[in-house]
N, C-alpha and C positions, 0 to 999 in steps of 0.2 A: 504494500500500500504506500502511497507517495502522496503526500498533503503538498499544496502549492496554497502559497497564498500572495495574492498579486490586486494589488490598489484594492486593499482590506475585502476584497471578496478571498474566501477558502475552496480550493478544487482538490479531492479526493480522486484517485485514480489508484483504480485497483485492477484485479483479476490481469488478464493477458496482455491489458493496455500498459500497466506497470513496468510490471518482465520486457513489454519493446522500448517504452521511454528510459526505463534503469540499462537496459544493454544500448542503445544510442547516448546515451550519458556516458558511460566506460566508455566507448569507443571513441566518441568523442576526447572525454577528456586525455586519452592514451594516446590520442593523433597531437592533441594540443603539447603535452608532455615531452612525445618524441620532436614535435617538433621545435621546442624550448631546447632541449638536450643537443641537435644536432646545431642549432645557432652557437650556442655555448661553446661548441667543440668545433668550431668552422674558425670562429674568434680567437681562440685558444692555439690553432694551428695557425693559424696566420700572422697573428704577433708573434709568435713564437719563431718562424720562418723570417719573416720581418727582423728580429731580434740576431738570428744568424747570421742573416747579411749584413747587417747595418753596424751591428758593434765592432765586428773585427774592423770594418773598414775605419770606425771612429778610432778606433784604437789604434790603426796604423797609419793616420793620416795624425793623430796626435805623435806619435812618434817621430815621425817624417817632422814634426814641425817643432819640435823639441830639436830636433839634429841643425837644423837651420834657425833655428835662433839667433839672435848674438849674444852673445856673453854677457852681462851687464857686471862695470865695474863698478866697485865702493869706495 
């Protein structure tokens, strides 16, 4: 049995109407879920890929700009 209550009217839904509105709610909500989980992890791989490329090159282009500096005297 599923009670709804919607702008203060009450809807009771039972018998075989329930069992399809409760299995389109899981289904629903499991499509909504996976597809929360596969954004997360799309994000996740891409910063991360992002991350690979991009720090070594900061890191060797800091280098590079360390070696050519000038010396500053005191």
């Amino acid at each position: 049995m599923l009670v709804i209550e919607h702008n203060g009217r009450t809807i009771v839904v039972t018998g075989w109407r329930a069992w399809v509105l409760a299995a389109l709610l899981v289904v629903g909500m499991t499509f909504l879920a996976a597809l929360v989980a596969f954004l997360v992890l799309g994000l996740a791989i891409t910063v991360g890929a992002v991350l690979l490329i991009a720090l070594p090159i900061a890191i060797g282009v800091a280098i590079l700009a360390s070696l050519f500096q000038r010396s500053a005297k005191s």
